[in-house]
Backbone bond lengths (Angstrom), bond angles and torsions (degrees), N, CA, C in turn:
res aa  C-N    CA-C-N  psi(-1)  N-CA   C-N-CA  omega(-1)  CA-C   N-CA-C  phi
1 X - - - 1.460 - - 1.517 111.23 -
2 X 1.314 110.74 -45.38 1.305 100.01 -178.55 2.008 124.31 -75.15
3 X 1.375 97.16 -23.55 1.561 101.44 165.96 1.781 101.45 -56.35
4 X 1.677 97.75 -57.99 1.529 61.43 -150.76 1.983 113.55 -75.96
5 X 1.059 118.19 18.76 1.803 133.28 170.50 1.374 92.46 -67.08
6 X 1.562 126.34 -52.01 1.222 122.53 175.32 1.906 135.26 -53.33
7 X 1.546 88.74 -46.28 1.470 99.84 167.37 1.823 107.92 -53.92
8 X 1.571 85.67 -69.20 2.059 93.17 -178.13 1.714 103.63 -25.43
9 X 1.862 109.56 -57.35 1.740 86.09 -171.51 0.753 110.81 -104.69
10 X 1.630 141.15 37.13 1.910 114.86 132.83 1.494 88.86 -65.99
11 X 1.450 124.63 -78.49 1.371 126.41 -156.07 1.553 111.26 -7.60
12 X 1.884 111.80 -69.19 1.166 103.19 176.91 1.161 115.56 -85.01
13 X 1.494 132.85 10.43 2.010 108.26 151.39 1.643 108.56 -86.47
14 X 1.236 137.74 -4.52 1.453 131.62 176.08 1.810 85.40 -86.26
15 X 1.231 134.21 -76.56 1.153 125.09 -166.04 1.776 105.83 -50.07
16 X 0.982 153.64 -30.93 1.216 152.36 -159.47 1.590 87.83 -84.08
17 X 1.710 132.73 -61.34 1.355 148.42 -179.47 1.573 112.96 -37.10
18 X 1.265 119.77 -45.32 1.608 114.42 141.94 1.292 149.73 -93.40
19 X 1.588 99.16 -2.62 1.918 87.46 174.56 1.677 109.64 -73.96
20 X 1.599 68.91 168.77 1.944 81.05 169.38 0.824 118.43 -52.12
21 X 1.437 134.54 165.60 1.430 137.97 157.77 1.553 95.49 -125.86
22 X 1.241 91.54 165.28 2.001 104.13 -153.29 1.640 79.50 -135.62
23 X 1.495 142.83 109.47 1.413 146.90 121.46 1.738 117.58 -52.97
24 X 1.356 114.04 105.03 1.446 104.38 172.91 1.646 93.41 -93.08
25 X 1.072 165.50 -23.29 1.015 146.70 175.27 1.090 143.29 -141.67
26 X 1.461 133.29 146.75 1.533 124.95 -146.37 1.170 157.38 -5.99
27 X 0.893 136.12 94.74 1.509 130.95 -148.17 1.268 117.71 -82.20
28 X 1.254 153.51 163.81 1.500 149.27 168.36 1.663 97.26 -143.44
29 X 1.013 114.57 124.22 1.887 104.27 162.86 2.046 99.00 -143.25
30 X 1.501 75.85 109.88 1.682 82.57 175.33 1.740 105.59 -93.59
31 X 1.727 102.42 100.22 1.356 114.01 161.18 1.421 105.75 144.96
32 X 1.563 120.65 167.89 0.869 102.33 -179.97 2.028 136.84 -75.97
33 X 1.228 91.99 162.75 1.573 81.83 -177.40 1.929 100.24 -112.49
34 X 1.475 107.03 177.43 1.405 125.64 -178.11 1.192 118.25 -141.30
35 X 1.637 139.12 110.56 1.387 125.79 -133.91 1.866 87.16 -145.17
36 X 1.209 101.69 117.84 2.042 108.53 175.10 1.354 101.19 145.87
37 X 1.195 121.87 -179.93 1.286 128.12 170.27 1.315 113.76 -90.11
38 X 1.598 124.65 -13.62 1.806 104.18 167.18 1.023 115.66 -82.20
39 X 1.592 126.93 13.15 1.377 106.09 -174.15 1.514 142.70 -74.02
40 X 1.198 151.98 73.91 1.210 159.18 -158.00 1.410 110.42 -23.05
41 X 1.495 108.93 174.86 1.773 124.05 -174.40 1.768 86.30 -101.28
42 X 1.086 133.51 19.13 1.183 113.01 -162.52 2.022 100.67 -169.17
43 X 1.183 111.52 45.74 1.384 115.11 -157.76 1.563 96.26 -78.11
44 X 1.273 119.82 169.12 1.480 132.40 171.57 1.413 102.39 -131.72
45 X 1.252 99.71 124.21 1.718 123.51 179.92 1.094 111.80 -96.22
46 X 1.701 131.37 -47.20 1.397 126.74 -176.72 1.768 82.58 58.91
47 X 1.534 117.92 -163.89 1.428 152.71 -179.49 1.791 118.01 -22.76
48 X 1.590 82.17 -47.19 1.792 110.79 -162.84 2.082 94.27 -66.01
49 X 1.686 106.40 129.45 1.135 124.42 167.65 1.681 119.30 -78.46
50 X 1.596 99.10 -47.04 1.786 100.30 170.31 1.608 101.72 -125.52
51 X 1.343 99.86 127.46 1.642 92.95 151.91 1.509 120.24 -139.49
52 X 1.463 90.24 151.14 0.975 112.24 -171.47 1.936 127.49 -89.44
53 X 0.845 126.34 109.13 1.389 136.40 -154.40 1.633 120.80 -125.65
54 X 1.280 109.96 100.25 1.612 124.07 -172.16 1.662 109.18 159.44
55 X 1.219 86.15 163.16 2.067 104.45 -174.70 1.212 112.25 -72.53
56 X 1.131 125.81 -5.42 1.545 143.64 -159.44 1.894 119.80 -149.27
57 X 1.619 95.91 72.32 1.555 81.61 -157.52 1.968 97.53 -116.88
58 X 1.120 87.09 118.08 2.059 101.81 -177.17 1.761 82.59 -124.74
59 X 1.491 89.13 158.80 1.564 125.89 157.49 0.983 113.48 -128.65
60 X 1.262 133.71 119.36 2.245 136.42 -162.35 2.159 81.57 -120.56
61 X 1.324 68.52 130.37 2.128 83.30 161.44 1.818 99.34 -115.35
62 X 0.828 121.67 100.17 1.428 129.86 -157.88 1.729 94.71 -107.28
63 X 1.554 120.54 98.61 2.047 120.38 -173.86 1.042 74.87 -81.24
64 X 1.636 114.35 132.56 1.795 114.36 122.62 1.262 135.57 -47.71
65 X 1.628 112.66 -21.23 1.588 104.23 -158.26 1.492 110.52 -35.99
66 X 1.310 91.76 152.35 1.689 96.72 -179.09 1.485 103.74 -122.52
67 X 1.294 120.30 -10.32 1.644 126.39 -177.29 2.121 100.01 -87.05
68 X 1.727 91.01 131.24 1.523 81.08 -178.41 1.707 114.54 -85.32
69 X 1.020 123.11 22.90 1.841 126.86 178.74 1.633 79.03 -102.75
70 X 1.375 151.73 -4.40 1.490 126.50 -149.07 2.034 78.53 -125.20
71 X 1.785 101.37 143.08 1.337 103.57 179.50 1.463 102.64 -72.77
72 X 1.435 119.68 162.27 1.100 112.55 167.90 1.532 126.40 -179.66
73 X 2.077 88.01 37.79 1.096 97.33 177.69 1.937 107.51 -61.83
74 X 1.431 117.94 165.58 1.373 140.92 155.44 1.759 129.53 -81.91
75 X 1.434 131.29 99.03 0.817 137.46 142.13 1.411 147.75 -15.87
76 X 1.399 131.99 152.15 1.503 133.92 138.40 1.647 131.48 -174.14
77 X 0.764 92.34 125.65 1.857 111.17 -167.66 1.933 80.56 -78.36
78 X 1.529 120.05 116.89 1.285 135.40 157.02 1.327 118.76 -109.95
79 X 1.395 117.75 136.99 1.224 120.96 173.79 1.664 115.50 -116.73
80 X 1.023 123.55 100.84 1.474 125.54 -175.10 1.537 114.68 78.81
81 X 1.504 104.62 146.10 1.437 104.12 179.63 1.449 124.80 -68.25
82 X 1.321 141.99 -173.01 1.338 126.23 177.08 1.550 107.12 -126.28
83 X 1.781 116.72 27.10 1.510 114.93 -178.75 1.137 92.10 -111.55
84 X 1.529 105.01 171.49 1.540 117.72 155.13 1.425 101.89 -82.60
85 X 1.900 113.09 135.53 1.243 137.65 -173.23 1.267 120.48 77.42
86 X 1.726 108.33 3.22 1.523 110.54 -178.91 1.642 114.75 -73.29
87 X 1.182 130.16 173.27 1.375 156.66 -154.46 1.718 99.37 -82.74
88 X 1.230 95.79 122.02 1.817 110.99 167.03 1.454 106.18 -66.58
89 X 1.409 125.98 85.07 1.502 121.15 177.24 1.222 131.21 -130.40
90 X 1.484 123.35 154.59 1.069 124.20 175.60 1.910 113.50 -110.43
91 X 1.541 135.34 123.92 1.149 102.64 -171.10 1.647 104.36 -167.47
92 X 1.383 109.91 166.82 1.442 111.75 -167.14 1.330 94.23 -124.26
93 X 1.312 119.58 131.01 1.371 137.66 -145.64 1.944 101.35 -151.73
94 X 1.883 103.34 104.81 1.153 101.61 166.07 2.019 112.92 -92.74
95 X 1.658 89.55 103.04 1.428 112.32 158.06 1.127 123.14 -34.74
96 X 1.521 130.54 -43.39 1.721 132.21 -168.66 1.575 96.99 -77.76
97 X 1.888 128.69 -37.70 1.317 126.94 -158.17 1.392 87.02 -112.50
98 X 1.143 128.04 24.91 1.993 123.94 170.97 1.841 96.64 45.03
99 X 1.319 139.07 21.21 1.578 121.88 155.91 0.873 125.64 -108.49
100 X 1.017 123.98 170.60 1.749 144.52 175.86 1.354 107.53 -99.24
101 X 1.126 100.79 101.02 1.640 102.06 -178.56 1.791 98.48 -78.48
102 X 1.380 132.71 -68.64 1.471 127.28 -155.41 1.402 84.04 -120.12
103 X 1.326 96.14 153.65 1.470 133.54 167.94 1.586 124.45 -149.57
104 X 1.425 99.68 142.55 1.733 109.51 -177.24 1.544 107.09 -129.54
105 X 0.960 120.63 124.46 1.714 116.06 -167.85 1.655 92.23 -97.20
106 X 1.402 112.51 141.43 1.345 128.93 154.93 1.590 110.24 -45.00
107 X 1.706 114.04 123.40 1.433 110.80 -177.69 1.243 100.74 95.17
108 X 0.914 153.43 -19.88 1.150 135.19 -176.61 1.502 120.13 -80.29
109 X 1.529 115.71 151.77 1.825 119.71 -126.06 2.621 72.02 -82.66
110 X 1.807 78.60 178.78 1.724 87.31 -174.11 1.608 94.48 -93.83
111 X 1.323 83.02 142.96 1.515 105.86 -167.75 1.596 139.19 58.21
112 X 1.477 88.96 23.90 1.802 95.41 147.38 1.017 128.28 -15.44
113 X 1.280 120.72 -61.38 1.488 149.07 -175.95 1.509 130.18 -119.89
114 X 1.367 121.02 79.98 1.536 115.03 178.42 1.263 132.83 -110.58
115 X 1.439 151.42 131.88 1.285 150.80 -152.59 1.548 101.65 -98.52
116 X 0.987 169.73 51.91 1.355 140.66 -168.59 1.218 123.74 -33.13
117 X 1.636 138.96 -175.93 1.189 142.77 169.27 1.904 90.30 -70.34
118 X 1.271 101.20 -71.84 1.524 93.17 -169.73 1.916 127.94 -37.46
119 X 1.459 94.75 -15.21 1.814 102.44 -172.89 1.355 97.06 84.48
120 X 1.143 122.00 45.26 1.979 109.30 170.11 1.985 81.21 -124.42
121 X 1.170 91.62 143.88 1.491 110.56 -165.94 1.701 122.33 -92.72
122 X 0.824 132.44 106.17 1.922 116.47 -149.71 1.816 87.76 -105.25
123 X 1.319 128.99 147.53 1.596 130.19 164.44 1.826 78.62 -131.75
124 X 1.531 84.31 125.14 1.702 95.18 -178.11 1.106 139.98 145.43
125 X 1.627 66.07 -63.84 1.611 103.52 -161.43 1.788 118.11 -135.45
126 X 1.438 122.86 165.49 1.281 109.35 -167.94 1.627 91.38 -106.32
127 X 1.244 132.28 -20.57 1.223 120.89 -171.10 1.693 116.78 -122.73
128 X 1.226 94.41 80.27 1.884 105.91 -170.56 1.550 110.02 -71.35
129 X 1.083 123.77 142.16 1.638 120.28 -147.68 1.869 95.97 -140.89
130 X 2.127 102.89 18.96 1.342 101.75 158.23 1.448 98.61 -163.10
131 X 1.243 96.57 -173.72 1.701 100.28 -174.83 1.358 114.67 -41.99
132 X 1.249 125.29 -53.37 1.553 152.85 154.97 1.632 119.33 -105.19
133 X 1.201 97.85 121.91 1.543 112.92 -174.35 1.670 110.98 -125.14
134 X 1.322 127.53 103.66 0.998 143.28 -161.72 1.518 102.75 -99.99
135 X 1.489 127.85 113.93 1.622 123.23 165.32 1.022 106.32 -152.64
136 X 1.606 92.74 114.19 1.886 129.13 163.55 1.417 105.81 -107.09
137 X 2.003 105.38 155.10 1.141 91.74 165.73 1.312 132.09 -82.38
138 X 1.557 107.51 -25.84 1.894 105.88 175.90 1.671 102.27 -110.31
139 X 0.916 147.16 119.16 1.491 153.60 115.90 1.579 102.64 96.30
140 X 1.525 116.88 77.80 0.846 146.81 -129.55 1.998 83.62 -93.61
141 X 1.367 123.98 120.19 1.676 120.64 -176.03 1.342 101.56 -113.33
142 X 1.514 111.92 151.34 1.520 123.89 159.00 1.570 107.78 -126.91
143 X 1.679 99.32 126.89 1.297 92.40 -168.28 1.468 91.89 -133.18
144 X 1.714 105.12 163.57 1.247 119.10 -145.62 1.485 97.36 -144.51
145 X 1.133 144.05 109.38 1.052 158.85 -173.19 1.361 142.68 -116.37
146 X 1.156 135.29 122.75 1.769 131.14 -174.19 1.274 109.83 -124.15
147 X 1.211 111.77 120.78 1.715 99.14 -157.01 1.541 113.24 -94.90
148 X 1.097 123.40 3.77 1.722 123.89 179.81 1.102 117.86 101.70
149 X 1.681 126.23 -12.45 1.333 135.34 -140.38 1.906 82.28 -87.01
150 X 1.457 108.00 -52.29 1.525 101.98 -162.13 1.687 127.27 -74.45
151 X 1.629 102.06 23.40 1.471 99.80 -168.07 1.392 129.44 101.84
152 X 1.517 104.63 -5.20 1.308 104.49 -177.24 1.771 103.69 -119.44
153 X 1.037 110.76 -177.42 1.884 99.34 -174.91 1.809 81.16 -100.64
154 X 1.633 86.88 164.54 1.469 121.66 -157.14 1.984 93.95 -84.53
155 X 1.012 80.56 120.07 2.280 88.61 159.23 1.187 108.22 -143.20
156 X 1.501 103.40 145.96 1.297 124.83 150.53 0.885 143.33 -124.14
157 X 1.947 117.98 110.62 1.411 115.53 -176.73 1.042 126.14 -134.88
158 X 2.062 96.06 138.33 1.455 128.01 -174.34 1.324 115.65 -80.75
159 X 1.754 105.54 132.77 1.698 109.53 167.32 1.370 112.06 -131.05
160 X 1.499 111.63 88.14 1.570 127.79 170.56 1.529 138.15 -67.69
161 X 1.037 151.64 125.36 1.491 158.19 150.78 1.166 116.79 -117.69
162 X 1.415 94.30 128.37 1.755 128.05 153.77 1.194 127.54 -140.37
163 X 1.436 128.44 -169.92 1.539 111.65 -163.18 1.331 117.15 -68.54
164 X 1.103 101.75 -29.13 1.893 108.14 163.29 1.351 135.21 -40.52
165 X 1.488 113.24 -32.52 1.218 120.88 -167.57 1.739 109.82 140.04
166 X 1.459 123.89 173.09 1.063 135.61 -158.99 2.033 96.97 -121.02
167 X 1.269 129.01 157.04 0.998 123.63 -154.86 1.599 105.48 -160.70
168 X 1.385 129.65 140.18 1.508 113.05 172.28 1.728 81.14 -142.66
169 X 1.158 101.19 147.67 1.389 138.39 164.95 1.531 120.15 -147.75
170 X 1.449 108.51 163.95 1.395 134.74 -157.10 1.602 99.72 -149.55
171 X 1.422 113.11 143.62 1.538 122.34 -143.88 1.692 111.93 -8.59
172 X 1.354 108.99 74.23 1.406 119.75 -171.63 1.360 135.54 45.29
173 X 1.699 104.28 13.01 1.472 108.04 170.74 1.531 101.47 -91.42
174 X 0.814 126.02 127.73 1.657 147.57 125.81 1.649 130.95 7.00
175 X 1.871 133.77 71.91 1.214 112.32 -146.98 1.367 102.84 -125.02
176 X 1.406 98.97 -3.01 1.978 103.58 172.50 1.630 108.23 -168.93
177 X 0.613 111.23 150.28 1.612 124.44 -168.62 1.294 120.67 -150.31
178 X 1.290 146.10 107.11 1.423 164.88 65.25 1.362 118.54 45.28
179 X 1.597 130.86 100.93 1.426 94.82 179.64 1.389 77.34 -133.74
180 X 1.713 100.67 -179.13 1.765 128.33 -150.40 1.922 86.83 -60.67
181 X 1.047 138.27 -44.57 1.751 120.03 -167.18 1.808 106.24 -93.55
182 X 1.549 122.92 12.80 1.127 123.57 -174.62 1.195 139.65 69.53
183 X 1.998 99.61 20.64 1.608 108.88 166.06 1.648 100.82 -58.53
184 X 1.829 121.58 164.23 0.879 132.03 151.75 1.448 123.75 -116.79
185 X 1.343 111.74 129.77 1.464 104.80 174.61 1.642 109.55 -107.38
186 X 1.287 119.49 141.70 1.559 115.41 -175.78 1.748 91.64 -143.40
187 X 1.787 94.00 123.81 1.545 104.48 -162.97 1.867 86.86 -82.93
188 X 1.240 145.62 -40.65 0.962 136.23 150.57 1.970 140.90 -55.67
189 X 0.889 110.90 -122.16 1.727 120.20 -158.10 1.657 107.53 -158.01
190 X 1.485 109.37 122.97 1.387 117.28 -156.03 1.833 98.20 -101.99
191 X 1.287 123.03 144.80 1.146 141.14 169.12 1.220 99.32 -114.40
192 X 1.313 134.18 139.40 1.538 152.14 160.70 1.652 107.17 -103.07
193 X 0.972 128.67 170.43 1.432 143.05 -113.13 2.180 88.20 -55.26
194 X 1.430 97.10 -119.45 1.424 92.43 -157.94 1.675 95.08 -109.52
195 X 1.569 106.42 163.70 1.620 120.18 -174.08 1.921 112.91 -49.40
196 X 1.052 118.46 122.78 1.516 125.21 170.81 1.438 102.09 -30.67
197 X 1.429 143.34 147.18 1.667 116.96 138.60 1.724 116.30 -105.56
198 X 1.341 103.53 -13.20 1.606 117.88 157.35 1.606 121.04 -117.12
199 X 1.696 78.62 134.17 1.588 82.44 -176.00 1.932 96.98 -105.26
200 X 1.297 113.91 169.96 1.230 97.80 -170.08 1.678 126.50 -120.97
201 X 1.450 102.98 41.40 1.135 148.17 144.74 1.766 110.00 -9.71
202 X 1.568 118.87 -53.86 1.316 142.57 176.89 1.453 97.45 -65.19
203 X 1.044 154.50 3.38 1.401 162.55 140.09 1.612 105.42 -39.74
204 X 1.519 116.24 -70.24 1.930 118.78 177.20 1.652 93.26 -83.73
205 X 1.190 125.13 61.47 1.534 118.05 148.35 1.874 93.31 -108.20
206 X 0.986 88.82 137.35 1.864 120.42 171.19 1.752 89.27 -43.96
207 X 1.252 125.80 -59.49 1.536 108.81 -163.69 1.371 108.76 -81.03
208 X 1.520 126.48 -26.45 1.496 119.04 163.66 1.057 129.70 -20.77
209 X 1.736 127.89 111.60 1.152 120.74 -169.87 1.572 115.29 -113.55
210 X 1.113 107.14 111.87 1.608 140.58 -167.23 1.952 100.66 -86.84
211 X 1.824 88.28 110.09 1.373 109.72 178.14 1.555 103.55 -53.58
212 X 1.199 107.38 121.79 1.846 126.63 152.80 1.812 107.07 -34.10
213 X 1.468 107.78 135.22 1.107 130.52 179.93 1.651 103.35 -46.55
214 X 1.397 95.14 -67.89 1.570 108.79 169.20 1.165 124.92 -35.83
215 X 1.483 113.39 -71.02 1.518 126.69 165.41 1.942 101.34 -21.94
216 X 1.160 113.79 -73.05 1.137 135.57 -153.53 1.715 99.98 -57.65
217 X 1.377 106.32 -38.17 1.215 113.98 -162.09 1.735 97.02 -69.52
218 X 1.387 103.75 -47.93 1.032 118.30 177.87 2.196 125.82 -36.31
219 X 1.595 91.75 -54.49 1.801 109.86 -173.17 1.552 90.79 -73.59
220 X 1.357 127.40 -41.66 1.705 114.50 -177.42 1.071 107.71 -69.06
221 X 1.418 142.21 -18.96 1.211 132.20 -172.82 1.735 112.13 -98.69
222 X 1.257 103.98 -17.73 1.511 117.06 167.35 1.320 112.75 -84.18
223 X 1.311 126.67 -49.82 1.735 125.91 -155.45 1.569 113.29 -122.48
224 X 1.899 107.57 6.22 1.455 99.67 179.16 1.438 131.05 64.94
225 X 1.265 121.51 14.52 1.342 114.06 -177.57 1.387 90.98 -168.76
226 X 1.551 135.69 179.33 1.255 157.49 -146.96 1.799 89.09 -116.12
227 X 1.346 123.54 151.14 1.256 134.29 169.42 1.319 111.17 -82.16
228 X 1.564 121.61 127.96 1.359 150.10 157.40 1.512 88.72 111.96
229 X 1.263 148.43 25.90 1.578 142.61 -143.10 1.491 81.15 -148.87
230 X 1.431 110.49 117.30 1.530 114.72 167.78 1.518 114.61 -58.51
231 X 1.384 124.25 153.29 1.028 131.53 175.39 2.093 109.44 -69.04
232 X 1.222 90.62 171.56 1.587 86.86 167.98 1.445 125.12 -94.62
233 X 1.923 130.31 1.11 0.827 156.16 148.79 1.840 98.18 -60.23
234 X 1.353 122.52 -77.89 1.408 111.27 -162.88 1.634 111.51 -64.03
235 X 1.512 125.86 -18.60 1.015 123.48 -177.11 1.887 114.39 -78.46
236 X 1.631 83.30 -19.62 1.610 92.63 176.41 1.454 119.28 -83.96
237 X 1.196 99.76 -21.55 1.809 114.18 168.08 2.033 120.78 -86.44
238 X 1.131 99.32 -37.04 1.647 110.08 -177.55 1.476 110.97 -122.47
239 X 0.882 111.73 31.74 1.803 108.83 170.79 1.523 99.35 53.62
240 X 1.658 93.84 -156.25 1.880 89.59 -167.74 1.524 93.62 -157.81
241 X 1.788 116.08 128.93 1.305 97.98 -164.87 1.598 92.50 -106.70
242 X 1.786 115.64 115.65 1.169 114.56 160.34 1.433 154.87 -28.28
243 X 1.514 117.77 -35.46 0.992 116.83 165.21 2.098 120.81 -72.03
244 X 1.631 93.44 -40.41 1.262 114.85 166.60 1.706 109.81 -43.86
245 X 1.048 104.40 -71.56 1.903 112.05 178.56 1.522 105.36 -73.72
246 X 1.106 138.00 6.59 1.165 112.06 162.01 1.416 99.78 -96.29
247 X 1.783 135.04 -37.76 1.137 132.28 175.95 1.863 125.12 -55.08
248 X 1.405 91.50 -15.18 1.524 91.54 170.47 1.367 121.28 -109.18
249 X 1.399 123.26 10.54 0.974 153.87 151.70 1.455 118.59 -52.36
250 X 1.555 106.64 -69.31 1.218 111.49 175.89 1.547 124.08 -71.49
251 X 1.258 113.33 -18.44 1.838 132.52 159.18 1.261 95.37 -56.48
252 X 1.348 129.72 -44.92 1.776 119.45 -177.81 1.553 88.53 -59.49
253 X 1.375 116.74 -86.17 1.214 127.24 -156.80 1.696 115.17 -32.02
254 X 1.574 126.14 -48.74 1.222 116.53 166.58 1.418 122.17 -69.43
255 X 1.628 137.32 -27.10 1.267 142.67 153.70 1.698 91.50 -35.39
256 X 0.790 124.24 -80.97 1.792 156.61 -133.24 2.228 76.72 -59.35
257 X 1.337 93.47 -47.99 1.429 96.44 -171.89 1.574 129.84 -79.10
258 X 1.502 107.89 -17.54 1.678 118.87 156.26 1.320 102.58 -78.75
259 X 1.302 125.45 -42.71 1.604 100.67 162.39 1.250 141.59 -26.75
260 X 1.372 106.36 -77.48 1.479 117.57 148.78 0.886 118.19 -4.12
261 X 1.391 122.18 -68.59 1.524 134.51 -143.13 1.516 112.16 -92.96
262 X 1.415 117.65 -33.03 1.505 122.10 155.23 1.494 112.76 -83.73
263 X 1.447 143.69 -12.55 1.104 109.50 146.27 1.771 122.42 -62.68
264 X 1.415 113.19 -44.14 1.594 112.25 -155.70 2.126 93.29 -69.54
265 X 1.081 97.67 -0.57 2.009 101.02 176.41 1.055 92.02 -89.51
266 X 1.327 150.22 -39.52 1.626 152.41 -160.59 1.440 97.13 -88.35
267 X 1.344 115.64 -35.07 1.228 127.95 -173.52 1.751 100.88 -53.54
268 X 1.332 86.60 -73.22 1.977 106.19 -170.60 1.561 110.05 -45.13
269 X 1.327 121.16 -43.47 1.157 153.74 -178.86 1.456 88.55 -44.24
270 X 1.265 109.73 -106.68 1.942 124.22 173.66 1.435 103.44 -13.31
271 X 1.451 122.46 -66.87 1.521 139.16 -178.45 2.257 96.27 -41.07
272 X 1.444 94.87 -56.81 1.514 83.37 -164.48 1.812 110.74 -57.76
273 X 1.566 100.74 -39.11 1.209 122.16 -160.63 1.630 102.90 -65.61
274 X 1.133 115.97 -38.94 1.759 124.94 172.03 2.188 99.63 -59.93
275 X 1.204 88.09 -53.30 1.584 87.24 -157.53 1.751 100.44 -61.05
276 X 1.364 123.31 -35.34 1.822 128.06 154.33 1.157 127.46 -31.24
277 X 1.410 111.47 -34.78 1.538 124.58 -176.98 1.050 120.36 -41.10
């Protein structure tokens, strides 16, 4: 009788040794803890407050909400894959939408990834000194990509610097280039600001009325500059929109050219009027 009293309580201290235990209320544990099945009678913490210990190590944030206005997607912080040949990782994984939002690969150099206090983001480097702070040691790329998947055709485009110069290409062709004294190379054809929608053509219409010599003589000698032609004060205040100033440019040039054309008539005129004499 008494053997088997003995058997009965290991039985229930091995069964007691794995069930759950259920805490309904507050917990306090001053020190560290060790949480998996490798964890030893005799663990070494060094620094670390929880660790975590086993071949298989997830953390799931699992919401109940049951109201659909209340968020409630599901979480998980994974650490390493669980195949043979799988991926050295670290990663945050929304469970409810089956993705992997972030990932950190084992090996990877220090400071891949840095936040500053300010929120400017450094890959590199620990002290990023703009929104994005990019530092490699040779020819440091940002690339930008659309992969085809959504209906549209696939590009890829590169924006490189090194001491040479700065560079953008598109499926690795070459379409402007930057170099260290500020030549530009452009493998295409440059447009300046935006498309004309008048050209100024309406200049040789018969009713066009073409400022008097006088007149004219008059506004340059008052305002320093040619009429409809920004001053060099407003251009120094509002920039200068190229396509704009070149179109009034060429309004000089055909003005400039009925000129011409009623002097060399005044011209012929005088010429006939001499040869009458």
């Amino acid at each position: 009788m008494k053997k088997k009293l003995l058997v009965l309580g290991a039985f229930i201290f091995a069964t007691q040794a794995v069930a759950v235990e259920v805490i309904s209320q507050d917990t306090v544990v001053q020190g560290s803890q060790c949480v998996g099945f490798d964890c030893t009678s005799t663990p070494e913490f060094g620094y670390s407050t929880i660790q975590l210990k086993e071949n298989n190590l997830r953390i799931t944030f699992d919401d109940t909400s049951s109201s659909a206005s209340f968020p409630k997607v599901d979480w998980q912080l994974t650490a390493n894959d669980t195949t043979n040949g799988g991926r050295n990782r670290f990663s945050i994984e929304d469970l409810t939408n089956s993705s992997e939002i972030f990932t950190m690969m084992g090996g990877a150099p220090s400071y891949s990834l840095f936040v500053g206090q300010s929120g400017d983001v450094g890959i590199g480097t620990d002290q990023p000194d703009a929104a994005l702070h990019v530092v490699r040691s040779n020819s440091p790329v940002l690339r930008l990509e659309q992969s085809g998947t959504g209906g549209f055709p696939a590009a890829v485009w590169d924006v490189s610097a090194n001491e040479s110069g700065l560079q953008i290409a598109l499926d690795g062709q070459s379409l402007l280039t930057v170099d260290s004294t500020g030549n530009v190379r452009l493998a295409g054809s440059l447009t300046a600001g935006t498309p004309a929608s008048t050209f100024p053509d309406y200049v040789f219409n018969p009713q066009y009325r073409l400022m008097p010599l006088e007149e004219l003589q008059d506004f340059v000698a008052s305002n320093r500059h040619l009429p409809d032609i920004p001053s060099a004060d407003e251009v120094g205040e509002s920039g200068l929109n190229m396509t704009e100033f070149q179109v009034k440019l060429l309004k000089k040039v055909e003005e400039l050219t009925l000129y011409t054309l009623q002097q060399q008539e005044e011209i012929k005129a005088l010429q006939q009027a001499l040869m009458q004499q």
